[in-house]
PAVODREN-543638 format. One record per residue (C-alpha): residue in three letters; x negated, y negated, z. Coordinates in Angstrom, 3 decimals. Layout:
<drenmars>
- ALA, X, Y, Z .
...
</drenmars>
This chain:
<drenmars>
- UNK, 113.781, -29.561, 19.923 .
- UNK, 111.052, -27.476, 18.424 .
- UNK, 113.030, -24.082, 17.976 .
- UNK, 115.572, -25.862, 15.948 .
- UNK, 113.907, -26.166, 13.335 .
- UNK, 111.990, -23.342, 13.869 .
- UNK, 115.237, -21.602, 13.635 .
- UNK, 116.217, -18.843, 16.231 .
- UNK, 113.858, -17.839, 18.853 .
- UNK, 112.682, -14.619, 19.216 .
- UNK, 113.401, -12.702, 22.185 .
- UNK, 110.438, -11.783, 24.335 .
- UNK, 109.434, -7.993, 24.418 .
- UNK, 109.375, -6.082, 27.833 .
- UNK, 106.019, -4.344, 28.168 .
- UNK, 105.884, -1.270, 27.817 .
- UNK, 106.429, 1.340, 30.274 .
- UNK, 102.815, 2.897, 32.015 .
- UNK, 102.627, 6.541, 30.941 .
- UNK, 100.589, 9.237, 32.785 .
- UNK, 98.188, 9.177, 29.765 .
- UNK, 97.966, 4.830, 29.613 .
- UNK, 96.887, 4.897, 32.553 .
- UNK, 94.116, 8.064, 32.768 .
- UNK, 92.338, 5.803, 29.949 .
- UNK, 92.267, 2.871, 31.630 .
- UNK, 90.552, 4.348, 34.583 .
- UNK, 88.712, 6.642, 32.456 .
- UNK, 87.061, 3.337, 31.339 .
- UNK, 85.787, 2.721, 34.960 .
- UNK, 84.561, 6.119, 35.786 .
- UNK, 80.380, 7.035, 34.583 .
- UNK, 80.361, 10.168, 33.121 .
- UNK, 77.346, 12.911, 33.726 .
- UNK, 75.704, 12.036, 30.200 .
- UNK, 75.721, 8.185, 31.148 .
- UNK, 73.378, 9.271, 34.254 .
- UNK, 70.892, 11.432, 32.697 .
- UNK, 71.245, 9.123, 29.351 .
- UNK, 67.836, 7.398, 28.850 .
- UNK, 67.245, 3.388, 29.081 .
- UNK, 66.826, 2.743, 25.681 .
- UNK, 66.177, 4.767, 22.324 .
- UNK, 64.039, 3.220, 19.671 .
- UNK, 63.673, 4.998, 16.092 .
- UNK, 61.097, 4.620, 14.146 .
- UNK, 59.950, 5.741, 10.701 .
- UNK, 57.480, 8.299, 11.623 .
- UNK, 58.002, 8.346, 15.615 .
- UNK, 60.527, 8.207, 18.039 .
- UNK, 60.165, 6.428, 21.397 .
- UNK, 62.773, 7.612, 24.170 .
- UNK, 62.166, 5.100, 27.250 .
- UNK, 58.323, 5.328, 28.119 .
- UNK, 57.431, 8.434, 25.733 .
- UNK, 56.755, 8.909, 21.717 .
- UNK, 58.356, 12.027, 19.786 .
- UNK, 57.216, 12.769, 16.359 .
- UNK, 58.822, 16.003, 14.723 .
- UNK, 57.483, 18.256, 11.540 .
- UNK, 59.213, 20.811, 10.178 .
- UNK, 58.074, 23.600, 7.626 .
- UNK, 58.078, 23.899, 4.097 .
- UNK, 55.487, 26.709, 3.417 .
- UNK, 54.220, 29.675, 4.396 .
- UNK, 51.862, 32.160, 3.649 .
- UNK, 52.377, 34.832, 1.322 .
- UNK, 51.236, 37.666, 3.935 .
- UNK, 51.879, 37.281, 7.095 .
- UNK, 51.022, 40.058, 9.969 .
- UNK, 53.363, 40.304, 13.731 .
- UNK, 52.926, 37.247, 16.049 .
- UNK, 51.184, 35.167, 13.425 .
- UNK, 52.537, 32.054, 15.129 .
- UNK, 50.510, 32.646, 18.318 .
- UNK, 47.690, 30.110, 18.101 .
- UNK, 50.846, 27.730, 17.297 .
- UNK, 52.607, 28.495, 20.300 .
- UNK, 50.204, 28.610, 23.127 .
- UNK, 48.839, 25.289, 21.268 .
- UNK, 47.079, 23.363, 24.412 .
- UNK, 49.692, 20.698, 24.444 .
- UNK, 53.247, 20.217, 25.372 .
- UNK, 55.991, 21.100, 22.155 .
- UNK, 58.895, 21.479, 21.201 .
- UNK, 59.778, 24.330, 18.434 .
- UNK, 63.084, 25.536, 17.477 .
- UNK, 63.464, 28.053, 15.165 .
- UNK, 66.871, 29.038, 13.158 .
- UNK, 67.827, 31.719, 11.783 .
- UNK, 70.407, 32.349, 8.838 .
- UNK, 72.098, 35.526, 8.240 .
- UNK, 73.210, 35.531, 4.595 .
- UNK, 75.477, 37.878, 2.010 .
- UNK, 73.209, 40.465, 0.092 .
- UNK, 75.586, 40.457, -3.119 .
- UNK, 75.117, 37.089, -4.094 .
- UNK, 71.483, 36.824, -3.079 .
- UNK, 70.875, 39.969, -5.364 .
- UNK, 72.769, 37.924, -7.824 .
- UNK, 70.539, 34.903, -7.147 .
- UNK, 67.476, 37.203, -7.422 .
- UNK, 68.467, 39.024, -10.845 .
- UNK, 68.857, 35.191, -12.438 .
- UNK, 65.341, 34.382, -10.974 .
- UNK, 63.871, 37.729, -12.155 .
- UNK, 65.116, 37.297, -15.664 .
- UNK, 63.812, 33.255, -15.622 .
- UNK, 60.317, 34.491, -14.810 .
- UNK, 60.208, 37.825, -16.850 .
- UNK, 61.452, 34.836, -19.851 .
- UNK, 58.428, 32.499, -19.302 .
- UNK, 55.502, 35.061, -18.664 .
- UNK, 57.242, 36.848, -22.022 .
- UNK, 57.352, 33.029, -23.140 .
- UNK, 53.591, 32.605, -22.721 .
- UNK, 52.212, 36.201, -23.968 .
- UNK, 53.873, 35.135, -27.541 .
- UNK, 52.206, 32.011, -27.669 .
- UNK, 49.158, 33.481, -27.058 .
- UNK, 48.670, 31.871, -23.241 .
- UNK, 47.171, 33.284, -20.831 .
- UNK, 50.046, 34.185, -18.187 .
- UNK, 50.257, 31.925, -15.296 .
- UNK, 49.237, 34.889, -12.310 .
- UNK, 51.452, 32.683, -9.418 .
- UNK, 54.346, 33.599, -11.546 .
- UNK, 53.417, 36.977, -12.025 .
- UNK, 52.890, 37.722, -8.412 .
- UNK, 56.358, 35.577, -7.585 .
- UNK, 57.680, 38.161, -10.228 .
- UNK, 56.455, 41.283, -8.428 .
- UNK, 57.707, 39.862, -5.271 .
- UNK, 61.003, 39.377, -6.438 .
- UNK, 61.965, 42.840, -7.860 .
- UNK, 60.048, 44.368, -4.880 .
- UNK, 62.790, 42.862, -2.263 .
- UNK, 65.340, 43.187, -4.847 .
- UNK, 64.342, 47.498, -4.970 .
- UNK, 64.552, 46.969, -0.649 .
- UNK, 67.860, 45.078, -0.867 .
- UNK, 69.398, 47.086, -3.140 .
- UNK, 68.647, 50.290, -0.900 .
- UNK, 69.469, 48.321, 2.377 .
- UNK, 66.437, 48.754, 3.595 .
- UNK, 65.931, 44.857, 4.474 .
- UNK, 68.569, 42.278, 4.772 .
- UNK, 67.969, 38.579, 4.098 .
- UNK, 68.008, 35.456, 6.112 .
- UNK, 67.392, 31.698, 5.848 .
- UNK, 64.570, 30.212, 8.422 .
- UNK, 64.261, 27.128, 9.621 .
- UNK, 61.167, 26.301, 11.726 .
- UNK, 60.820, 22.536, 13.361 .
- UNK, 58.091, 21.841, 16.077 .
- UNK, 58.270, 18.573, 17.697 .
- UNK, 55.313, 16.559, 19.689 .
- UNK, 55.634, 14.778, 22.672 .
- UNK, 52.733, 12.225, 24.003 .
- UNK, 52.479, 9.293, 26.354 .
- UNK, 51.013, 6.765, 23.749 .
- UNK, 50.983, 6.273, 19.829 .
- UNK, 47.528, 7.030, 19.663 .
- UNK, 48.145, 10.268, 21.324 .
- UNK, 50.795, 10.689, 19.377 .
- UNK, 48.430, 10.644, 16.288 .
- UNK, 45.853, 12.525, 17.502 .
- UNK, 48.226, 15.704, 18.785 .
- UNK, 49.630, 15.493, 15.081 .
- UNK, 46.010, 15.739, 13.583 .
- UNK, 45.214, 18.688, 15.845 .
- UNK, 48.940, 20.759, 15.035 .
- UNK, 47.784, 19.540, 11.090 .
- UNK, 44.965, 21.510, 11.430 .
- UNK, 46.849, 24.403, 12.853 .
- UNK, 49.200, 25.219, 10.624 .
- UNK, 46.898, 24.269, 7.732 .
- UNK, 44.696, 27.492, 9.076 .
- UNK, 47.528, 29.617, 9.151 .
- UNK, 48.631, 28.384, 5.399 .
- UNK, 51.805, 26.835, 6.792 .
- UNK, 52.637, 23.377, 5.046 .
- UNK, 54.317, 21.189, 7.497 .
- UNK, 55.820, 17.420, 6.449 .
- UNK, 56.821, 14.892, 9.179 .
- UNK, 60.351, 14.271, 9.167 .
- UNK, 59.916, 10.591, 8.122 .
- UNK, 63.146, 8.596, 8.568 .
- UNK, 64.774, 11.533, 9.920 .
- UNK, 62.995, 11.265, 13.579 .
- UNK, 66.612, 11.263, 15.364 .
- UNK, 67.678, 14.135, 13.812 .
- UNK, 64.254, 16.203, 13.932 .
- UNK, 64.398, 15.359, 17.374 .
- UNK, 67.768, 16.688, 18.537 .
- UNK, 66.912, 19.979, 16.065 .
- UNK, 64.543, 20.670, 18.703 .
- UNK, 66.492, 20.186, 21.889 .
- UNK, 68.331, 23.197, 23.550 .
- UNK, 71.736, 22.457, 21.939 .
- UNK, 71.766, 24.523, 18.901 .
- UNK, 72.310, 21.720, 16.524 .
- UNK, 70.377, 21.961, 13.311 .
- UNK, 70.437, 18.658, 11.873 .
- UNK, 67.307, 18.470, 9.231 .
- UNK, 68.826, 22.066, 7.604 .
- UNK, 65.315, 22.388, 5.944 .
- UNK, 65.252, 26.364, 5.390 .
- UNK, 63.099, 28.831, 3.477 .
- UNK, 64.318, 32.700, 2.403 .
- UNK, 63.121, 35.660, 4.606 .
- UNK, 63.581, 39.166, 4.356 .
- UNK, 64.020, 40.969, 7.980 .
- UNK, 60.411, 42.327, 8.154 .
- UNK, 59.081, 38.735, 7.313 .
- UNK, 61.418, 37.223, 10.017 .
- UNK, 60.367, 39.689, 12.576 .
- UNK, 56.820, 38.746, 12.587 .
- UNK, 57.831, 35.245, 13.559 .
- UNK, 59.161, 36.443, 16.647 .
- UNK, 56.801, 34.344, 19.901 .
- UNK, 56.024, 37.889, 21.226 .
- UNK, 52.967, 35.854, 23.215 .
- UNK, 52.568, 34.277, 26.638 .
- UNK, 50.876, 31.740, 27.981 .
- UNK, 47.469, 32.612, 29.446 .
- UNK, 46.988, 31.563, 32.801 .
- UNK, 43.225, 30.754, 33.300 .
- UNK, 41.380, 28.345, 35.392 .
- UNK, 37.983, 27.093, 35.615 .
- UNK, 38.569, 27.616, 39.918 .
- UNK, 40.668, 30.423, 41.424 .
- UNK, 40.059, 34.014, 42.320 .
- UNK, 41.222, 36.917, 39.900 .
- UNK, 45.081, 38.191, 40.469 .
- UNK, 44.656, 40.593, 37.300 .
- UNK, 44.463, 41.090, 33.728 .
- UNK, 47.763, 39.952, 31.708 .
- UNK, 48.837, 43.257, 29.992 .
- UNK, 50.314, 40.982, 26.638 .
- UNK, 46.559, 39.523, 25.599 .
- UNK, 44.479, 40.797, 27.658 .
- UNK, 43.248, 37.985, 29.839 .
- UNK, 42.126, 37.236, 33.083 .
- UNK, 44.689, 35.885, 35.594 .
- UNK, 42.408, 33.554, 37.642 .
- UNK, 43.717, 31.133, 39.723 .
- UNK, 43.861, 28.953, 42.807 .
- UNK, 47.116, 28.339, 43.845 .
- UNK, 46.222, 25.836, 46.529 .
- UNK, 45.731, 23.164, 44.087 .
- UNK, 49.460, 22.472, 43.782 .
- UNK, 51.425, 20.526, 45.514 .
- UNK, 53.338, 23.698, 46.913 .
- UNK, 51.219, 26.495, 47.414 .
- UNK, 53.680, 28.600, 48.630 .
- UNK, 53.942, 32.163, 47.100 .
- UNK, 56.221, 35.155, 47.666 .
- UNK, 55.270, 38.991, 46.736 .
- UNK, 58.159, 41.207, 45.545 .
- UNK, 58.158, 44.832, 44.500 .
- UNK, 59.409, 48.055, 44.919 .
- UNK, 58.052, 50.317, 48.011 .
- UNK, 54.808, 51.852, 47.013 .
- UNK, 54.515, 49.135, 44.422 .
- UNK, 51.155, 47.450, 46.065 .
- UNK, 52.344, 44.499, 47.523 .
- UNK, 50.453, 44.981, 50.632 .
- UNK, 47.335, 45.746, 48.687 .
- UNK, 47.895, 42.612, 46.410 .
- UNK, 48.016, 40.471, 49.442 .
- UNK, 45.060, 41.896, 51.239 .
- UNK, 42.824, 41.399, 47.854 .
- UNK, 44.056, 37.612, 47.850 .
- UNK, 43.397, 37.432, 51.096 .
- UNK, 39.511, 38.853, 50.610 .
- UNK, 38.721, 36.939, 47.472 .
- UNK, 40.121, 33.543, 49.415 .
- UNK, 38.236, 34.081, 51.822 .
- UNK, 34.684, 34.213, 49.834 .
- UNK, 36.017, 30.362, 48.884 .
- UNK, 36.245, 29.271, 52.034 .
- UNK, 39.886, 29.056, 52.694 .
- UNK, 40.896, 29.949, 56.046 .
- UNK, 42.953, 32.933, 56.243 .
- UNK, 45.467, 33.580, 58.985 .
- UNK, 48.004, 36.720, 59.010 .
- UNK, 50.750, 37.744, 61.060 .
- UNK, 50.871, 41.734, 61.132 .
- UNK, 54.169, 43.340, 62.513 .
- UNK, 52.248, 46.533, 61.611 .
- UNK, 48.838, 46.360, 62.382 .
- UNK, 48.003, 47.384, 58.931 .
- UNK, 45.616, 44.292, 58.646 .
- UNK, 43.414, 45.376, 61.557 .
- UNK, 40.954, 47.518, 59.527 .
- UNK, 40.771, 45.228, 57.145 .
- UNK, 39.785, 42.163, 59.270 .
- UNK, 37.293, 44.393, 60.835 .
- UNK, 35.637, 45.461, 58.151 .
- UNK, 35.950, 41.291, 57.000 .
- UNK, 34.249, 40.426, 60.380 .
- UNK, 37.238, 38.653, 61.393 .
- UNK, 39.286, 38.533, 64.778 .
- UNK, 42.292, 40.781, 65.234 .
- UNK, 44.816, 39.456, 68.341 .
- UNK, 46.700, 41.646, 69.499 .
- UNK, 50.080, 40.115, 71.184 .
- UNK, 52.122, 42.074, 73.452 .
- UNK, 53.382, 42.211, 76.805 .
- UNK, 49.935, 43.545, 78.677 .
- UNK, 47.582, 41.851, 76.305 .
- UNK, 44.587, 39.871, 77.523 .
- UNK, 45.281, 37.511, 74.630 .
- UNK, 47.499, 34.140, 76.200 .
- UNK, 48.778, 31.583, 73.916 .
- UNK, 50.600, 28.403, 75.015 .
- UNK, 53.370, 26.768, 72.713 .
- UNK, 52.950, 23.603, 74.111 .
- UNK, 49.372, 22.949, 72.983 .
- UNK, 48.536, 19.737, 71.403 .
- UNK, 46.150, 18.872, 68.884 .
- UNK, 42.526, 17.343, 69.777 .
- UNK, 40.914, 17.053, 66.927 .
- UNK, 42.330, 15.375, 63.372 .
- UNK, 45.126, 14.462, 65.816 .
- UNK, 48.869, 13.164, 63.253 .
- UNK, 50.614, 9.809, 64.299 .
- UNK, 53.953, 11.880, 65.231 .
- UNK, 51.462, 14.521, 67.084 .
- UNK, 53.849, 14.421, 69.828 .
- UNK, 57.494, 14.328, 68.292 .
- UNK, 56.368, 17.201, 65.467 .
- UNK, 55.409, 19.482, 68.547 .
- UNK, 58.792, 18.777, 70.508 .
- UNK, 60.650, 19.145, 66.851 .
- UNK, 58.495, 22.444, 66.812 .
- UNK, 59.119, 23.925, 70.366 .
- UNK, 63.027, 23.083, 69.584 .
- UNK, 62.617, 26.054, 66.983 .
- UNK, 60.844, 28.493, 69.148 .
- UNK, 62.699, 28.182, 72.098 .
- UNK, 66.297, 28.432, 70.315 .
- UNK, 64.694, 31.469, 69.307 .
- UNK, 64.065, 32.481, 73.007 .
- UNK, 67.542, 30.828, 74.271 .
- UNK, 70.098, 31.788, 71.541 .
- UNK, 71.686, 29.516, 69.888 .
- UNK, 72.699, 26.305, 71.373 .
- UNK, 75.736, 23.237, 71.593 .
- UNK, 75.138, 19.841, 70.808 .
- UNK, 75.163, 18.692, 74.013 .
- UNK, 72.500, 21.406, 75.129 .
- UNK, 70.315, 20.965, 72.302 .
- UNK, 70.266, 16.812, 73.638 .
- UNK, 69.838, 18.212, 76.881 .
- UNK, 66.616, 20.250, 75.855 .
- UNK, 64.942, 17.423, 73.699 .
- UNK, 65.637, 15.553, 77.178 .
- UNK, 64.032, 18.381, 78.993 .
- UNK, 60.747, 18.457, 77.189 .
- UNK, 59.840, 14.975, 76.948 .
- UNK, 59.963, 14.777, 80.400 .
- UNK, 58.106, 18.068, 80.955 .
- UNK, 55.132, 16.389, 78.803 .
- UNK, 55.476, 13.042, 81.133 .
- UNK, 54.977, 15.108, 84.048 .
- UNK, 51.622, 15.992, 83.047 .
- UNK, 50.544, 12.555, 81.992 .
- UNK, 51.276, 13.403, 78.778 .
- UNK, 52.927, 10.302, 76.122 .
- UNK, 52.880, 9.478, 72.880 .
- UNK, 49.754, 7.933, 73.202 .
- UNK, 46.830, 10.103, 71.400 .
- UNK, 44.581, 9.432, 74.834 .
- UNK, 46.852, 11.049, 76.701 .
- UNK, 46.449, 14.303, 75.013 .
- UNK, 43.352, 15.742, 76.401 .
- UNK, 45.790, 15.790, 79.844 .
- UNK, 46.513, 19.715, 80.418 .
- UNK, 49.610, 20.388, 78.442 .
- UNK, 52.256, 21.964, 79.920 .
- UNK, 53.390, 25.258, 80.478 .
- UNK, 56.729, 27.399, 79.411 .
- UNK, 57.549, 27.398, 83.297 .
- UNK, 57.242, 23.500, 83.719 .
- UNK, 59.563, 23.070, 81.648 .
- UNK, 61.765, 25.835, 83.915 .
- UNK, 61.643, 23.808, 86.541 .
- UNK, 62.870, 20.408, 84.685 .
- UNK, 65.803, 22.715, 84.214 .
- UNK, 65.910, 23.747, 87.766 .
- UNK, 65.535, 20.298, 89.281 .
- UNK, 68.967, 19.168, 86.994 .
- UNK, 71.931, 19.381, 88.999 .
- UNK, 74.461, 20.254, 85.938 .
- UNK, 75.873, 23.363, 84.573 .
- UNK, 74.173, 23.502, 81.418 .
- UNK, 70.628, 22.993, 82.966 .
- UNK, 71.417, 25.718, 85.032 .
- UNK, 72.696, 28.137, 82.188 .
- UNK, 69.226, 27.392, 79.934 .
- UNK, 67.036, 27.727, 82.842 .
- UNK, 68.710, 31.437, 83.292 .
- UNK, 68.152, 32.459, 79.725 .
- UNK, 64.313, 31.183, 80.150 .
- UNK, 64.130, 32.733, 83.650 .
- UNK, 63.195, 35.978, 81.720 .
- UNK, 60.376, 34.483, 79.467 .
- UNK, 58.729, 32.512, 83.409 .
- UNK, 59.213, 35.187, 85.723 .
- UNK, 60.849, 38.160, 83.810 .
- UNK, 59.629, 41.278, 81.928 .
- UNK, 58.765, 39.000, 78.881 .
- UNK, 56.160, 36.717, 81.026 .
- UNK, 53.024, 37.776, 79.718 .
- UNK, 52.271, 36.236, 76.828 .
- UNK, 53.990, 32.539, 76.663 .
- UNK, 53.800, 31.769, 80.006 .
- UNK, 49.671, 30.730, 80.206 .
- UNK, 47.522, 28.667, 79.020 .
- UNK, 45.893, 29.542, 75.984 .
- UNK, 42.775, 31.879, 76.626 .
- UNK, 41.224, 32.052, 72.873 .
- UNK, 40.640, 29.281, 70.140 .
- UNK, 40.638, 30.520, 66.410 .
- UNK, 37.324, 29.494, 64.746 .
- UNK, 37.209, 32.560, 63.098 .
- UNK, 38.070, 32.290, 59.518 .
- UNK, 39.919, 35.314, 59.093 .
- UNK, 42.519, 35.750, 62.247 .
- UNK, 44.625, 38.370, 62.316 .
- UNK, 47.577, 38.457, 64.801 .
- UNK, 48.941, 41.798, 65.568 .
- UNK, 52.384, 41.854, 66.920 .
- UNK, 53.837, 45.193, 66.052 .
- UNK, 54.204, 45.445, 70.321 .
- UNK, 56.028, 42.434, 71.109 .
- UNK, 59.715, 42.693, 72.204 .
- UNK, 62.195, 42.201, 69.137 .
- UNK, 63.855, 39.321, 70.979 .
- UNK, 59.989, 37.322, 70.574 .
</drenmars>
């Protein structure tokens, strides 16, 4: 009754068809893109600060600079003792209409100081020296000798508090004030100051200042960052400023160091002067030597060179256990630990045989008394033939196949050294172990 007098009723409109492109959006909208995982939890802009999740951001950029300035003049600003953030942009721009632009200024000032000597005034010197300035580049510009740029220089500061925050600001302040730069924060600009400094090329502030090419070049960061510590030994002298590499590289969480160079380049002597020098700190040094180029040296050290080979008096047992500052996993690590030597002794190994060793040496270790209880560790460990004759005792066909590729390290030509129970304990504190005349295969 309704749609009569509501006239005719409209028809109702199909949906439209799904296109290939409908629906990529929809389930674009349920997909997290990489910039929504490494996006921070919240942003908050300030007037003078910027606070990205638990951290405050303050940038400056640069609106003057000294009137002379001599090659890496920004040094003391770059290896400033606290984290920053400096961008620098650079501007290439046309010489025609900068000569232009310089002929209207030259003219402007050559008007006033003219300006001034008819009314009698003494001229204002900051304009004459401006003046000089000007038609000097002009003469250099004219010749080609220099080209001309536009430099933008924007440094930002990163701290954990405000008052940090302030404080870092004080100290950069008084940095740039001694090298005559004049530096203004970017107040109500903090987002953009910010990104101007982050690795994306994007100059957002656009705050520049003219530079010839022998002004820009001197900005160049031709500096490093010294690397010298109140502990450490000395590694060298850093051929850039002339200081003392002294460090101690222990102190990090990964002390872990590789030595590359070309042959004849010293890395053997670089390693045996860390090795001296650690040793006067009282870091214990241990070396393995597949040379025996070491051996003088820990002589002459009053250290202990083993020599490891077939023949040698020297017996060292893999299946050792700790006594002293003894690890809760004590047990499993060594088992995890002989699983690398001895695929290095078997070849490599299945599944199934690499269960079948893991197998194998627990129960070697229980047939010496030997659990995973700490007590039970001053039971004599086992040795590399024990754990032969777990193999032996198995009545399958892969037991049989690893006890024949030990059979040679227990009763073969390579018996000597593994097979016995250790005969030597390293107290020294320099141990060097010479294995230039072991068998490739150990």
């Amino acid at each position: 009754m309704l749609n009569i007098f509501r006239g005719t009723q409209k028809k109702k409109t199909a949906p439209a068809p799904a296109t290939a492109q409908n629906v990529a959006d929809v389930l674009a909208k349920g997909t997290v893109a990489i910039k929504d995982l490494i996006a921070p939890s919240f942003v908050e802009v300030d007037f003078t600060n910027l606070k990205i999740d638990d951290k405050y951001y303050r940038t400056l950029f640069v609106v003057g600079y000294p009137r002379y300035v001599s090659a890496n003049w920004l040094y003391s600003l770059i290896t400033f003792d606290h984290p920053l953030y400096i961008s620098m942009f650079i501007y290439p721009t046309e010489a025609k209409a900068v000569l232009d632009e310089l002929k209207r200024k030259i003219a402007e000032m050559e008007a006033t100081i003219e300006g001034q000597m008819k009314a009698g005034k003494v001229v204002d010197p900051t304009i004459q020296v401006a003046l000089d300035d000007a038609m000097s580049l002009q003469a250099e510009l004219a010749k080609g000798a220099e080209r001309f740029f536009q430099f933008g220089l924007y440094i930002t500061i990163p701290a954990d508090t405000l008052d940090e925050l302030n404080q870092q600001t004080k100290q950069i302040d008084s940095v740039l004030s001694s090298l005559l730069i004049i530096a203004k924060q970017a107040t109500l600009q903090m987002e953009e100051g910010f990104k101007s400094t982050l690795p994306m090329f994007s100059d957002k502030l656009a705050v520049w200042r003219n530079m010839d090419s022998t002004s820009l070049a001197t900005t160049f960061p031709f500096s490093t960052a010294s690397l010298t510590r109140n502990e450490g030994i000395l590694y060298g002298i850093n051929q850039h400023d002339g200081s003392l590499i002294i460090f101690d590289r222990f102190t990090l969480e990964n002390a872990n160091s590789v030595v590359l160079g070309k042959s004849g380049g010293g890395k053997s002597f670089m390693v045996k002067l860390e090795a001296a020098r650690l040793l006067t700190m009282g870091t214990q040094v241990i070396i393995l030597d597949p040379d025996n180029e070491y051996r003088k040296l820990s002589e002459s050290m009053g250290g202990e060179f083993v020599e490891f080979s077939g023949s040698s008096q020297y017996k060292i047992n893999p299946f050792d256990l700790a006594k002293e500052n003894i690890e809760p996993d004590e047990l499993s690590n060594k088992i995890l630990s002989l699983h690398g030597l001895l695929k290095v002794i078997m070849g490599d190994l299945t599944p199934a045989q690499d269960a079948l060793l893991d197998r194998s040496l627990v129960a070697t270790y229980q047939q010496k008394g030997i659990t995973q209880d700490p007590s039970t560790f001053n039971q004599e460990p086992p040795l590399l033939e024990d754990l032969y004759k777990v193999f032996i005792g198995m009545e399958s066909a892969e037991a049989r196949e690893m006890a024949d590729r030990l059979e040679k390290f227990v009763k073969g030509s390579a018996s000597g050294i593994f097979n016995a129970h250790s005969n030597f304990d390293i107290k020294n504190p320099f141990t060097v172990f010479g294995i230039r005349d072991l068998e490739e295969e150990m």
